[in-house]
TORKOL-128721 format. One line per field, with one value per residue: z, y, x of N, C-alpha, C in turn; residue in three letters. Coordinates in pm, whole numbers, plus 50000, padded with zeros to 5 digits. Atoms other than C-alpha are relative to their C-alpha. Example, Ala and Ser with C-alpha at 12.3 -4.5 7.8 and 13.67 -1.06 7.14 Angstrom:
<atoms>
n.zz	c(50000,49994);
n.yy	c(49881,49881);
n.xx	c(50089,49918);
ca.zz	c(50780,50714);
ca.yy	c(49550,49894);
ca.xx	c(51230,51367);
c.zz	c(50000,50073);
c.yy	c(50120,50109);
c.xx	c(50090,49923);
aa	c(ALA,SER);
</atoms>
This chain:
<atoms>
n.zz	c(50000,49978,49887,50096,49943,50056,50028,50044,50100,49983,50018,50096,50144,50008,50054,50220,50054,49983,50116,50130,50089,50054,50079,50128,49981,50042,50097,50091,50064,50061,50170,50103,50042,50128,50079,50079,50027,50142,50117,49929,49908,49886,50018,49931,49913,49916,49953,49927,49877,49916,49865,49928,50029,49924,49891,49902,49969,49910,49875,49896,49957,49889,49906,49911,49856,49930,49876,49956,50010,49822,49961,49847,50031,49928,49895,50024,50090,50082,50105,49996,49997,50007,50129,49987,50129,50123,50073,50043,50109,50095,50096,50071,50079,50059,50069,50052,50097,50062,50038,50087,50103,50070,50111,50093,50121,50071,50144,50142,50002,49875,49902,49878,49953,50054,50048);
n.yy	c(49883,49868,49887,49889,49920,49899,49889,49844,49910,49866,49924,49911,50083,50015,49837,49991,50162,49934,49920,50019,50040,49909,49927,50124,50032,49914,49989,50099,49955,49865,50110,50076,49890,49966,50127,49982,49827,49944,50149,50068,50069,50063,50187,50107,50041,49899,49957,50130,49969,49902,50103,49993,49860,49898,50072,50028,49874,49955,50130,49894,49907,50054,50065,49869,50015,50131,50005,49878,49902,49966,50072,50018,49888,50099,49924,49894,49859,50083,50020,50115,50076,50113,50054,50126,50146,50039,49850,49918,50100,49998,49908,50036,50101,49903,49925,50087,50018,49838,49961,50099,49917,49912,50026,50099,49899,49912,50031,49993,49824,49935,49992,49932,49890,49841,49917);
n.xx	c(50085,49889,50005,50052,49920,50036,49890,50079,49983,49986,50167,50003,49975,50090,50106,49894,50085,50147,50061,49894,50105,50088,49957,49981,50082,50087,49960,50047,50078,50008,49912,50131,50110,49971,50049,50153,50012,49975,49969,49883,50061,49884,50050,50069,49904,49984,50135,49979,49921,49991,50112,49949,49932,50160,50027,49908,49982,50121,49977,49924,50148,50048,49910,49984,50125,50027,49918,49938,50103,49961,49887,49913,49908,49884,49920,50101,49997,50080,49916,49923,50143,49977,50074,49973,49941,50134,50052,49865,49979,50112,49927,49881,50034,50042,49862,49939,50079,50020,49892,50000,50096,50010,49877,50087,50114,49930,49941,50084,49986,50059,49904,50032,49894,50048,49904);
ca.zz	c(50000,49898,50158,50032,50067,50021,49912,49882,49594,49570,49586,49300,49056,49140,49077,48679,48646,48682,48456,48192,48135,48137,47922,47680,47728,47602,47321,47178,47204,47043,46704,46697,46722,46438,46266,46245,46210,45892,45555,45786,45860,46122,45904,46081,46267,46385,46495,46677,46872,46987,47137,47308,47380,47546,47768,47931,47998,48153,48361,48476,48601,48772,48957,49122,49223,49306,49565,49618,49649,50075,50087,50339,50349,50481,50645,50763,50478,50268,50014,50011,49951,50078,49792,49791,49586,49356,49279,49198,48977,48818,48726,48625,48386,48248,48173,48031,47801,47721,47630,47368,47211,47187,46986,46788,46694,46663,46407,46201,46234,46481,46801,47167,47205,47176,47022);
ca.yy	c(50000,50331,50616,50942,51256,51624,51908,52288,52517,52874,53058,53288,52959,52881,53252,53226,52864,53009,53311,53150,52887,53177,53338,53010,52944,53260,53254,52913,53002,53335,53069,52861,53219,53308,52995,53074,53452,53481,53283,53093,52774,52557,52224,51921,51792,52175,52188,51832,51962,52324,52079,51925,52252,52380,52044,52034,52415,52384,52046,52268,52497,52260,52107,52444,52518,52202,52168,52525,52706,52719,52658,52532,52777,52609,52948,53289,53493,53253,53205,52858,52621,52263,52065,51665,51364,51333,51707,51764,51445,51539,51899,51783,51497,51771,52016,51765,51721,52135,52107,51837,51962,52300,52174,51975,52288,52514,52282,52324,52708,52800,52963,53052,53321,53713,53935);
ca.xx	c(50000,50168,50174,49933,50169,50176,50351,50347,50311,50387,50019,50115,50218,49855,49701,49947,49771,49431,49500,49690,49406,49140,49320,49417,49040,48904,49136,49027,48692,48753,48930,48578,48369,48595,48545,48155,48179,48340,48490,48696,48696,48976,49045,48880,49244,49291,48931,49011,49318,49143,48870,49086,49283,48951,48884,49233,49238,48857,48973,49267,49006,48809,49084,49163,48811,48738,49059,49164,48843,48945,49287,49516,49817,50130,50246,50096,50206,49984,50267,50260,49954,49938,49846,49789,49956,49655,49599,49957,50006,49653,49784,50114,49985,49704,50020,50207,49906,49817,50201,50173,49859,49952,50301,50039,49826,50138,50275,49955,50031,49825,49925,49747,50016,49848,50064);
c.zz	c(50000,50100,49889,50071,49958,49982,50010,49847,50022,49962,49866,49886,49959,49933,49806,49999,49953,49871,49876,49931,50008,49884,49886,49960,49901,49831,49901,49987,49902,49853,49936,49981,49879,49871,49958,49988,49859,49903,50050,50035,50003,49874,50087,50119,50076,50124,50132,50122,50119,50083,50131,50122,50157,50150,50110,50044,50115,50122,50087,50063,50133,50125,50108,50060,50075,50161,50044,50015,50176,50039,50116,49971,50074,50130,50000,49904,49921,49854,49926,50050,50022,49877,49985,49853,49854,49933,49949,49871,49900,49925,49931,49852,49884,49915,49936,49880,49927,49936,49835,49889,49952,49901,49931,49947,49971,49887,49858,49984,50071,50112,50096,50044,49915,49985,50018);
c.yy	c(50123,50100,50150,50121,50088,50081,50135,50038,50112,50063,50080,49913,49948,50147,49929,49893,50050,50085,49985,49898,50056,50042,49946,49951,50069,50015,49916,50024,50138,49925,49966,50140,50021,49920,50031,50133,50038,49895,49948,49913,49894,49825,49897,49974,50127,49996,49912,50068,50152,49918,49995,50064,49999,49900,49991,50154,49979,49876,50074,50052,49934,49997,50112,50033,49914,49989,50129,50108,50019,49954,49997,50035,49932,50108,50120,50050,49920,50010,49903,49894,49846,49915,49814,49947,50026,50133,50029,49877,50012,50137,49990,49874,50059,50113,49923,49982,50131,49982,49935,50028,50117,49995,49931,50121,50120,49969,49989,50179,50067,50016,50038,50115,50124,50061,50172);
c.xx	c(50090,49934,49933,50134,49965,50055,49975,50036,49949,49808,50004,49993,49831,49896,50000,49910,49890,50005,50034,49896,49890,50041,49987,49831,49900,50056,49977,49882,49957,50011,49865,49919,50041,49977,49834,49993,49989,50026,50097,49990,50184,49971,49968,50121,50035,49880,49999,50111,49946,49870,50077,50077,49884,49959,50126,50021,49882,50047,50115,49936,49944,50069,50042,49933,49950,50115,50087,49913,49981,50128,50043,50109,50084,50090,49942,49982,49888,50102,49990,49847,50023,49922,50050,50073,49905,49984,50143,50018,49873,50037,50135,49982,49864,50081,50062,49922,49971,50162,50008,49873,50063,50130,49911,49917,50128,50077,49926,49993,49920,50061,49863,50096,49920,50076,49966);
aa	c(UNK,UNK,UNK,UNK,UNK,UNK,UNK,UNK,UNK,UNK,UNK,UNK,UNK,UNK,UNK,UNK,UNK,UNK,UNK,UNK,UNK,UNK,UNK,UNK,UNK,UNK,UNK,UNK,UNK,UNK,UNK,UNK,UNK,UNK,UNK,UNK,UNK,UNK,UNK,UNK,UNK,UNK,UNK,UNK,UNK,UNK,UNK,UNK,UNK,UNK,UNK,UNK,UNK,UNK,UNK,UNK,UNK,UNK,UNK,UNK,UNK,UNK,UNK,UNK,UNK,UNK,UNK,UNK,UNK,UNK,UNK,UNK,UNK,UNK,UNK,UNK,UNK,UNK,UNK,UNK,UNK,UNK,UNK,UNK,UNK,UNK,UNK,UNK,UNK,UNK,UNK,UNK,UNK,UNK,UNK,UNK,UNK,UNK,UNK,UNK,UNK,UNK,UNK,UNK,UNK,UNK,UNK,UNK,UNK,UNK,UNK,UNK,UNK,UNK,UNK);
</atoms>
């Protein structure tokens, strides 16, 4: 039987998490609005990865409100968030995945980066 354990992470890497898949969030749905707006349309395998794109950004999401919507702060300043086994190996294995998609839609020339 393995032992559950837990770690900290910096409160701020959690804020950036948060606003980076709002951000990545608003920007893929901004692609499909554009997609039905105008004479534009995302070929089928693009269309396939900003799906995707969109579900591992919103599961990021969850995972935050879901286990950080009352955190437990490891020290007064609140710097420093305790965060379990399972929630850290579930955002790390989610990132790992936003990383791999978005090299999969930037090699069809698309980017999530605002200029």
């Amino acid at each position: 039987m393995s032992e559950e354990w837990s770690t900290t992470i910096p409160t701020q890497e959690l804020i950036e998490m948060s606003l980076s898949s709002n951000e990545n969030l608003q920007t893929l749905k901004d692609l499909i609005d554009l997609d039905n707006k105008v004479d534009f349309s995302l070929p089928e395998n693009v269309f396939f990865v900003v799906c995707e794109l969109i579900w591992l950004e919103s599961s990021v999401l969850l995972i935050l409100k879901r286990d950080f919507s009352d955190p437990n702060f490891y020290d007064e300043d609140q710097q420093e968030v305790v965060i379990p086994q399972v929630t850290l190996k579930s955002l790390m294995t989610l990132t790992l995945a936003k990383f791999h998609a978005t090299k999969d839609l930037n090699s069809y020339g698309y980017s999530l980066s605002i200029l």
